[in-house]
DRENVOGU-72358 format. One line per 10 residues: their letters; for each residue x, y, z of C-alpha. Coordinates in pm, 1 decimal, m for minus. Example, Ala and Ser with C-alpha at 12.3 -4.5 7.8 and 13.67 -1.06 7.14 Angstrom:
# residues 2
as	1230.0:m450.0:780.0 ~ 1367.0:m106.0:714.0
# end
This chain:
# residues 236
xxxxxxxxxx	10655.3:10902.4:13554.7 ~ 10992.3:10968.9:13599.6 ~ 11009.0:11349.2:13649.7 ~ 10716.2:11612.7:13702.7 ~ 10437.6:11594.5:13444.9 ~ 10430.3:11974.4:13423.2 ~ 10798.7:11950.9:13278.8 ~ 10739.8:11637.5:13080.4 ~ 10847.3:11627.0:12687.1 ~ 10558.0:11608.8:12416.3
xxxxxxxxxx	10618.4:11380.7:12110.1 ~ 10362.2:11463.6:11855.9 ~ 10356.9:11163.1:11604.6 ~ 10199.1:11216.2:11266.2 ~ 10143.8:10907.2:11041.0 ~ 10112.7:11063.7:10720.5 ~ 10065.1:10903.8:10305.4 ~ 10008.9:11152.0:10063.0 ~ 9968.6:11437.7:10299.0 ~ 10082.8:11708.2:10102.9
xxxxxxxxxx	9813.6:11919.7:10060.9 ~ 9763.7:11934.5:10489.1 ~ 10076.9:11845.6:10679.0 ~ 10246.6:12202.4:10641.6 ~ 9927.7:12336.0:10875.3 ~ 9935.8:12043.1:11088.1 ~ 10280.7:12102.1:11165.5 ~ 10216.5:12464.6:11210.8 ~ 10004.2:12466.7:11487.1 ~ 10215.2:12239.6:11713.0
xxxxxxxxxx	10469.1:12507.1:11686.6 ~ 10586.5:12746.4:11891.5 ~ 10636.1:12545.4:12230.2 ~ 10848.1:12445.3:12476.9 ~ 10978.2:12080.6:12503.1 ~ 10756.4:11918.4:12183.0 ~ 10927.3:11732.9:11924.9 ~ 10731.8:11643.5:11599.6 ~ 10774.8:11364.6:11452.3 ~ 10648.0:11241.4:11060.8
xxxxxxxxxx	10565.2:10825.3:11040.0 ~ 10544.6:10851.8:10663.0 ~ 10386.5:10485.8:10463.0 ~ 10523.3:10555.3:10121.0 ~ 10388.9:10902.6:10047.0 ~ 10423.6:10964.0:9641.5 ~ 10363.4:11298.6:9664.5 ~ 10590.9:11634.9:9828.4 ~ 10465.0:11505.6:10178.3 ~ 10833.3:11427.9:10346.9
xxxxxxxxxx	11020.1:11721.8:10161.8 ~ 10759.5:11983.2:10311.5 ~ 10827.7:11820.6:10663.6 ~ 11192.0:11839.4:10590.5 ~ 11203.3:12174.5:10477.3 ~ 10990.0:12310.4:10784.7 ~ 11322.0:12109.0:11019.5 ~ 11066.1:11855.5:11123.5 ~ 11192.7:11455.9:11195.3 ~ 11124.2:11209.4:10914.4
xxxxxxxxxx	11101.5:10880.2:10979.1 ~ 10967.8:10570.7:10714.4 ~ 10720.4:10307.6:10783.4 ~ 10526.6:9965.5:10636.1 ~ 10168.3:10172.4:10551.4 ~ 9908.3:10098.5:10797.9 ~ 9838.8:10399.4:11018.3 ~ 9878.6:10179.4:11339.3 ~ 10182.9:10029.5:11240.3 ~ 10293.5:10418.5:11186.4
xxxxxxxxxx	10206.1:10536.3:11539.7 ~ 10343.7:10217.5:11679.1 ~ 10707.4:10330.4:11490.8 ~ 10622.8:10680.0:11565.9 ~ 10606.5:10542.9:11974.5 ~ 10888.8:10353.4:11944.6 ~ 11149.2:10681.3:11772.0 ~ 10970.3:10909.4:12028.0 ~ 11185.5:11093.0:12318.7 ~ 10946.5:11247.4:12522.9
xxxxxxxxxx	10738.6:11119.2:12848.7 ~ 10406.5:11180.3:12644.4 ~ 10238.5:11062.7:12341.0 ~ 10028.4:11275.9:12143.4 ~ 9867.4:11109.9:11825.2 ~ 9788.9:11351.9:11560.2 ~ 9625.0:11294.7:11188.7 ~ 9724.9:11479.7:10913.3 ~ 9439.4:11677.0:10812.2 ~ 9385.9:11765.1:11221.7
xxxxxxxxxx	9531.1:12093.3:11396.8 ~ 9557.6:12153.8:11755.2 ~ 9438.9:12445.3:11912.3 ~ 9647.5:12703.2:12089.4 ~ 9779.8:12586.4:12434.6 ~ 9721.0:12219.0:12384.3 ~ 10056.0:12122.6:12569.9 ~ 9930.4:12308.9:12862.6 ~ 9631.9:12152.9:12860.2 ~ 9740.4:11824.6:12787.1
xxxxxxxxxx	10012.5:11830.8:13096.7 ~ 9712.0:11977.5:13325.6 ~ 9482.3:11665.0:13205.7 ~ 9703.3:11405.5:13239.3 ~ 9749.9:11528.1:13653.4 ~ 9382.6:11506.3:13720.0 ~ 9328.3:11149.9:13962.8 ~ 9316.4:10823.1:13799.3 ~ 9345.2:10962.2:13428.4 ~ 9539.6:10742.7:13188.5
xxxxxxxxxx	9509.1:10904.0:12883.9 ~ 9305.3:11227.7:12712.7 ~ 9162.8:11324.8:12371.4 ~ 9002.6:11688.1:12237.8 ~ 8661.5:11760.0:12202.0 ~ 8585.9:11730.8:11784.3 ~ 8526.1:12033.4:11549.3 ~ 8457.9:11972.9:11141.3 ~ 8613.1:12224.6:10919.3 ~ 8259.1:12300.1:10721.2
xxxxxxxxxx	7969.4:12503.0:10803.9 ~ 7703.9:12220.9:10711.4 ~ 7464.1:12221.7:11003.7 ~ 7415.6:11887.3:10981.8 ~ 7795.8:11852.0:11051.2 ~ 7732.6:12024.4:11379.9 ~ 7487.7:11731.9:11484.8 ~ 7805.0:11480.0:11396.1 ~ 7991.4:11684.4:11647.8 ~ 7732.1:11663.0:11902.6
xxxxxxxxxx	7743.2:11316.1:11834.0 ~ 8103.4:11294.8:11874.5 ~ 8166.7:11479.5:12183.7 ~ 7870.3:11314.2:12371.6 ~ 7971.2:11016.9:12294.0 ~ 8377.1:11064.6:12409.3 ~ 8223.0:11272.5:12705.9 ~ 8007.3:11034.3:12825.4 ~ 8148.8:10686.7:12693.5 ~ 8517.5:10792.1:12769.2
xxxxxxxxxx	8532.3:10676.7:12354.6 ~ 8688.9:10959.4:12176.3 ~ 8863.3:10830.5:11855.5 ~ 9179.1:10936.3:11671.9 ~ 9095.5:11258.9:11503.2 ~ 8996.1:11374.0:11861.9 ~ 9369.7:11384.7:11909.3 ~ 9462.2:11073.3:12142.2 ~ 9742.2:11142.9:12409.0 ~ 9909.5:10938.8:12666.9
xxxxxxxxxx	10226.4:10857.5:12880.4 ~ 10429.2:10641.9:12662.2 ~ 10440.4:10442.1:13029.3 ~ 10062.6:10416.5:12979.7 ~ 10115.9:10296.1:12624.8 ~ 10398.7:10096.3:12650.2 ~ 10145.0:9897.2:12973.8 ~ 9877.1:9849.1:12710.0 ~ 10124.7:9714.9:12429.7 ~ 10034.7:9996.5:12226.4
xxxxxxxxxx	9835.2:9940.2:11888.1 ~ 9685.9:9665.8:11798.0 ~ 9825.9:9684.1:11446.4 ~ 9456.8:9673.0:11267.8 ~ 9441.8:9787.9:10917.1 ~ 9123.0:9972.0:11098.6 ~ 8933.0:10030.7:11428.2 ~ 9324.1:10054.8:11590.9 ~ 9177.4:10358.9:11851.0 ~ 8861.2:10163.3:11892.2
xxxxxxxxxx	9076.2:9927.1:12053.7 ~ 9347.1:10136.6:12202.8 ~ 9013.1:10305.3:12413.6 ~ 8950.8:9977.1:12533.4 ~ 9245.3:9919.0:12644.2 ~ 9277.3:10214.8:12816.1 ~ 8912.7:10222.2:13003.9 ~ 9013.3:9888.5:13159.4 ~ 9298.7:10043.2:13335.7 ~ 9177.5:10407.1:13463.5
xxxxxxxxxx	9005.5:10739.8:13326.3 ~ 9023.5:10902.5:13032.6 ~ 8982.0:11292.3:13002.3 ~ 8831.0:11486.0:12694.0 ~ 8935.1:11830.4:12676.4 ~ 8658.0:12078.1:12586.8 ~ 8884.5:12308.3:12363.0 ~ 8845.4:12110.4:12023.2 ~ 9068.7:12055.4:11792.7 ~ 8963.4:12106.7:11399.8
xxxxxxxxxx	8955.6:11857.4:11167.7 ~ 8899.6:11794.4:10756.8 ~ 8558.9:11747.6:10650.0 ~ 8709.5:11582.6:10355.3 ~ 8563.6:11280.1:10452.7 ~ 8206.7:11358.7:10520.0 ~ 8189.3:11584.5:10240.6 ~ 8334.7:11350.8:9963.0 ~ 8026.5:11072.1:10033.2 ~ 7788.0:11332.7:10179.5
xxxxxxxxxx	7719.6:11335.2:10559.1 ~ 7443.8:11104.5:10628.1 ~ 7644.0:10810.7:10413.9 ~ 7944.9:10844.7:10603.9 ~ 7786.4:10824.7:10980.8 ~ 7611.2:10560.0:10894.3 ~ 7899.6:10363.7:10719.0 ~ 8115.8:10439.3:11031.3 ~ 7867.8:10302.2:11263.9 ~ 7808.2:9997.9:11026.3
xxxxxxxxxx	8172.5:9912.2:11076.9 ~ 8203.9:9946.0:11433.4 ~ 7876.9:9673.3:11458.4 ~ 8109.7:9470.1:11175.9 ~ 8373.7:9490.3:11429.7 ~ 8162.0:9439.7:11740.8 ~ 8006.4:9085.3:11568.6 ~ 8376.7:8978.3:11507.8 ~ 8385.0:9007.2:11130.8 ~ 8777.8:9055.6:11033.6
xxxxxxxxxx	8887.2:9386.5:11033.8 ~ 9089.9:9302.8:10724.2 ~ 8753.8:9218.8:10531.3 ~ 8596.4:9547.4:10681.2 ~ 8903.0:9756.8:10593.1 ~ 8837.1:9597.9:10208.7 ~ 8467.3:9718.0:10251.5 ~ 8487.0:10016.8:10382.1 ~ 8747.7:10136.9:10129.7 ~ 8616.6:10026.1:9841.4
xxxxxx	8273.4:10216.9:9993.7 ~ 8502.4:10526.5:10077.8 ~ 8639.3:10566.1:9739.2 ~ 8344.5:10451.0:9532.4 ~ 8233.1:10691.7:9268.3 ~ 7845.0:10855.6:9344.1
# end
């Protein structure tokens, strides 16, 4: 990098559609720090998503849908000598630029991610987290409610997302294992269990590992996406 990692700008990129009811706190915890811009990748919300950004000073900017063709825009707008990738319905704990500069120092690391915790007091929500974290731990695989960061160097080397209509940090991860370390950070960051909780939380682990095996056996992401959406969505 160009100057000292410890002084090094944050741009926090949001892709965001229909975010109302979760940006405001996602946006709040990013703030107060030094040297971070935010930055809102918005794919045709129809709801108060952009005003509430707008309101609370933050940058808007408008985007095809497609959450990596968001980031990708998001990258492209950004200032700042790091990348942080940030869902919606995801908030970052306290001190995460610290600990984000630190991790990005330590040898051979190319990029970093947060340990996983799920806003809900299930238990068997705990065993999804175990799941999680062993798996980005151990498998340097962390995915992109985790939190994905990055030098925009890094990402710009890789060619940044692969613009998937799904499994996009599936393959950013692979990308980035070919070409050094990547760090998890045990502090977690907390995310929505709107997703487990709307299918229940056995359904949706096993639907998300049923489309990475899709993915694996090279069945088209674009008939997965279809799948899995009209699975997501589907009425029990």
């Amino acid at each position: 990098m160009s100057q000292n990692i410890d002084a090094a700008r944050i741009s926090i990129i949001i892709p965001t559609l229909n975010e109302a009811g979760n940006i405001k706190e996602a946006i709040a915890t990013t703030q107060p720090n030094i040297n971070i811009e935010v930055i809102i990748v918005d794919g045709g919300s129809k709801d108060d998503t952009i005003e509430i950004a707008k309101s609370l000073g933050i940058k808007v900017i408008s985007s095809s849908p497609g959450r990596a063709i968001q980031m990708n825009a998001g990258a492209v707008a950004a200032r700042g000598d790091i990348l942080l990738f940030l869902h919606a319905d995801t908030r970052l704990p306290t001190g995460f630029d610290d600990m984000i500069r630190t991790a990005l120092q330590q040898p051979e690391t190319v990029a970093g991610a947060f340990n996983l915790r799920i806003e809900a007091s299930l238990l068997s929500l705990r065993w999804v987290e175990w799941g999680v974290n062993v798996r980005s731990h151990f498998c340097q695989m962390p995915y992109g409610d985790q939190a994905i960061f990055l030098t925009k160097e890094v990402f710009q080397q890789i060619g940044g997302f692969l613009e998937l209509p799904i499994m996009e940090d599936f393959e950013l991860m692979r990308s980035l294992k070919r070409i050094g370390r990547i760090v998890i950070i045990p502090t977690p960051v907390v995310t929505s269990a709107r997703r487990w909780l709307q299918k229940g939380v056995f359904k949706t682990t096993l639907l998300n590992q049923i489309v990475i095996i899709a993915y694996l056996v090279g069945i088209s992401p674009k008939r997965i996406c279809r799948w899995y959406r009209r699975e997501k969505f589907k009425r029990v």
